[in-house]
C-alpha positions as CSV (number, residue, x, y, z in Angstrom):
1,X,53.7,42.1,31.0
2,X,54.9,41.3,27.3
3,X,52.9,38.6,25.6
4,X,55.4,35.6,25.7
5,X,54.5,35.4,29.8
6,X,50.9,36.3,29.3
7,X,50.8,33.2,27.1
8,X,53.3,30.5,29.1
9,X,51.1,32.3,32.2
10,X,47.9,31.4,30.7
11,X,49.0,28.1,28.8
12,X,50.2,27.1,32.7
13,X,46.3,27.8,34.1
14,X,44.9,25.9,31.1
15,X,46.8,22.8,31.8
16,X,45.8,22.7,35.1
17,X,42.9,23.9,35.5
18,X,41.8,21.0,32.4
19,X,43.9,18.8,34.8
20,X,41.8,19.6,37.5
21,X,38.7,18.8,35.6
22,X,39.6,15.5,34.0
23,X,40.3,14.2,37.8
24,X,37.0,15.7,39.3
25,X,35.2,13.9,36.5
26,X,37.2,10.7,36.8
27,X,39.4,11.0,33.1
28,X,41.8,8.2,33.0
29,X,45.8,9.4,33.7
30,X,46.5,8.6,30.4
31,X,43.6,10.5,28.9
32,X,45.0,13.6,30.8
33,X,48.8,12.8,29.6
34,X,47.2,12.6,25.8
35,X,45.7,16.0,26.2
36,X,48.1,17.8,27.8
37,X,50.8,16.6,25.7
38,X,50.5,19.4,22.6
39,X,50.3,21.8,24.6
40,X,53.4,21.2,27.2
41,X,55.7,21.0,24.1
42,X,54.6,24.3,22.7
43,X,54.7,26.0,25.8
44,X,58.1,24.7,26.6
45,X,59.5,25.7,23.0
46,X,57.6,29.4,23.8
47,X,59.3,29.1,27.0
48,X,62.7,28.0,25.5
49,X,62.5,29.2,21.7
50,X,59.5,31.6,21.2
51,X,59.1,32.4,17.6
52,X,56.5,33.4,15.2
53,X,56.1,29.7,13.9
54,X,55.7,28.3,17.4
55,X,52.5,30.7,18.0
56,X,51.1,29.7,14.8
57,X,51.2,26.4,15.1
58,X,49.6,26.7,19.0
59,X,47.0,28.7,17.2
60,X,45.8,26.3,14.9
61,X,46.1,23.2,17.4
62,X,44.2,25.3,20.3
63,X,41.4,25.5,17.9
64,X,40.8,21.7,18.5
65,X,40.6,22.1,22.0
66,X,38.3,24.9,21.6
67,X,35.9,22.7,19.5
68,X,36.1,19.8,22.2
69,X,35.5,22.0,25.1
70,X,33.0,23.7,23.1
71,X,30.8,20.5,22.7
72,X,31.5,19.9,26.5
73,X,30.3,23.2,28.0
74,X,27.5,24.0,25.3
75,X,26.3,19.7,24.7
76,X,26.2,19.1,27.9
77,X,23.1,20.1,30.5
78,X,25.0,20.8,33.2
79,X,28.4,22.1,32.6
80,X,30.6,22.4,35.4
81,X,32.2,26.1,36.1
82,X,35.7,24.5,35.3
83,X,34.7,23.7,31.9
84,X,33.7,27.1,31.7
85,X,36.8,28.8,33.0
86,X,38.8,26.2,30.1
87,X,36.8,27.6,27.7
88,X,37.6,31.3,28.6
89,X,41.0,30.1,29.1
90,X,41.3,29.2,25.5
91,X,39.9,32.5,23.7
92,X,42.2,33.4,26.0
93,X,45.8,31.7,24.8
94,X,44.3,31.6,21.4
95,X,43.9,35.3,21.4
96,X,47.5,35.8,23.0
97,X,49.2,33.3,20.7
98,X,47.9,35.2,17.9
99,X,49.5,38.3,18.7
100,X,52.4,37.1,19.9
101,X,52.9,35.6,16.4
102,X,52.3,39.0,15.3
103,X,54.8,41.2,17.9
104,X,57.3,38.0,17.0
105,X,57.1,38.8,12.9
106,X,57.5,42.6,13.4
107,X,60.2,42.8,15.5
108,X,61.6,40.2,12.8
109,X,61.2,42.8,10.5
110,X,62.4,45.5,12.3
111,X,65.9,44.3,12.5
């Protein structure tokens, strides 16, 4: 599996698996729509247009996620298991997205 459906894979199971959270825990519809919306353009435009700049980009914004969930799971006494699995998800992408950036550049450079 090459890295651009790892990451539209994994992007896909983030989004719903936070979705699946914020209505378990009662997040307003708008709250969810707010959240979600970064991440359904990038992985649209990977899905669409993948390029190095896209990735780096993701990279940088999944970092805010990764500090929000961060506070949720570790802040929190009782985190749920879903906050746990988003917070795994997003090492995850972020991991992913950083490589891909990387594969992306070199075969740039290659041709």
């Amino acid at each position: 599996m090459n890295l651009r459906k790892l990451f539209i894979s994994l992007s896909g199971a983030l989004l719903l698996t936070h979705a699946s959270n914020s209505v378990i825990i009662g997040t307003p519809w708008i709250g969810i729509v707010i959240w979600s919306f970064p991440l359904s353009i990038f992985l649209l435009q990977a899905w669409l247009k993948p390029s190095a700049r896209v990735y780096q980009i993701f990279s940088f914004i999944i970092l805010l996620y990764f500090m929000t969930t961060c506070l949720i799971v570790f802040g929190l006494p009782n985190a749920s298991l879903l906050s746990w699995l988003e917070l795994i998800e997003i090492v995850c992408v972020f991991f992913v997205a950083v490589y891909a950036a990387r594969e992306q550049l070199r075969n740039v450079k290659q041709t």
